[in-house]
NULUM-954359 format. One record per residue (C-alpha): x, y, z. Coordinates in steps of 0.5 Angstrom, whole numbers, padded with zeros to 4 digits, always signed. Example, Ala and Ser with C-alpha at 12.3 -4.5 7.8 and 13.67 -1.06 7.14 Angstrom:
NULUM-954359
+0025-0009+0016
+0027-0002+0014
This chain:
NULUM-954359
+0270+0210+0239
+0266+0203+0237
+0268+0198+0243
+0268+0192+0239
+0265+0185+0241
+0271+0182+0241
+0275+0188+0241
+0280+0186+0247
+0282+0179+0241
+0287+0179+0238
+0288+0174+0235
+0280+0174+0233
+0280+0179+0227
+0274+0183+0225
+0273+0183+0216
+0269+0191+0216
+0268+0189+0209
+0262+0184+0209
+0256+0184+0207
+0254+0177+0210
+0254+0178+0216
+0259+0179+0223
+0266+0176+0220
+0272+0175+0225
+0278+0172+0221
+0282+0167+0226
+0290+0166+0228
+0293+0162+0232
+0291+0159+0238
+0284+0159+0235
+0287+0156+0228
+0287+0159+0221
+0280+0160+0220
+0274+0164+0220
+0267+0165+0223
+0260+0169+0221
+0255+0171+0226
+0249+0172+0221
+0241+0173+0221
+0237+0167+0219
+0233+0170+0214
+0226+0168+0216
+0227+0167+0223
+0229+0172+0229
+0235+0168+0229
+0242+0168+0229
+0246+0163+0225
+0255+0161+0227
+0259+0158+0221
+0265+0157+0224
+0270+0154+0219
+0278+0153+0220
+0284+0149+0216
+0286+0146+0223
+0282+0140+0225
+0281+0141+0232
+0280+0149+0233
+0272+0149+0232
+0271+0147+0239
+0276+0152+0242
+0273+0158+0237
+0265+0157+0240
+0267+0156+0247
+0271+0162+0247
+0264+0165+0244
+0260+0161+0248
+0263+0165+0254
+0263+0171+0251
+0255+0170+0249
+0253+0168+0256
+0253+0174+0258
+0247+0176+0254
+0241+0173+0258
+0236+0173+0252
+0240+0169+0248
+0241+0161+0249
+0246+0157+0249
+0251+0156+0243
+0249+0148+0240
+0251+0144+0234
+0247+0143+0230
C-alpha cells in the first residue's frame, strides 16, 4: 500500500477528491478545519492555507507540520506570510 504523509494522523484526515492540491480535513485537537498544500503556480514553490472555525488552532495545525516538514533538508522553514 501508499504510505501517506500524515498516515499515522487521525485526526488529520486526507480529501482524495481535490483537484487543488493536497487537503487534510482537521478534527479535534487541531480544530474543525482544513488545510491545503498546493504548487505556486509560477514558482517552484509550495503554498499552505490553513483555515479553521476555532480560533487558536492554526498555530497547532503548522506546528504540527512544521515538525513533520523539517524532516526534509531541501525545504525551509514554515512562515507566515
Amino acid at each position: 500500500g501508499k504510505k501517506r504523509l500524515l498516515g499515522e494522523e487521525k485526526r488529520m484526515n486526507l480529501e482524495p477528491a481535490n483537484e487543488e492540491g493536497i487537503r487534510y480535513n482537521l478534527q479535534e485537537p487541531y480544530g474543525s478545519g482544513w488545510f491545503l498544500i498546493r504548487l505556486r503556480l509560477h514558482e517552484p514553490l509550495l503554498v499552505l492555507q490553513v483555515e479553521n472555525d476555532e480560533s487558536g488552532k492554526n498555530q497547532l495545525v503548522v506546528e504540527k507540520l512544521a515538525n513533520l516538514f523539517g524532516h526534509f533538508s531541501d525545504l525551509e522553514s514554515l512562515s507566515a506570510e
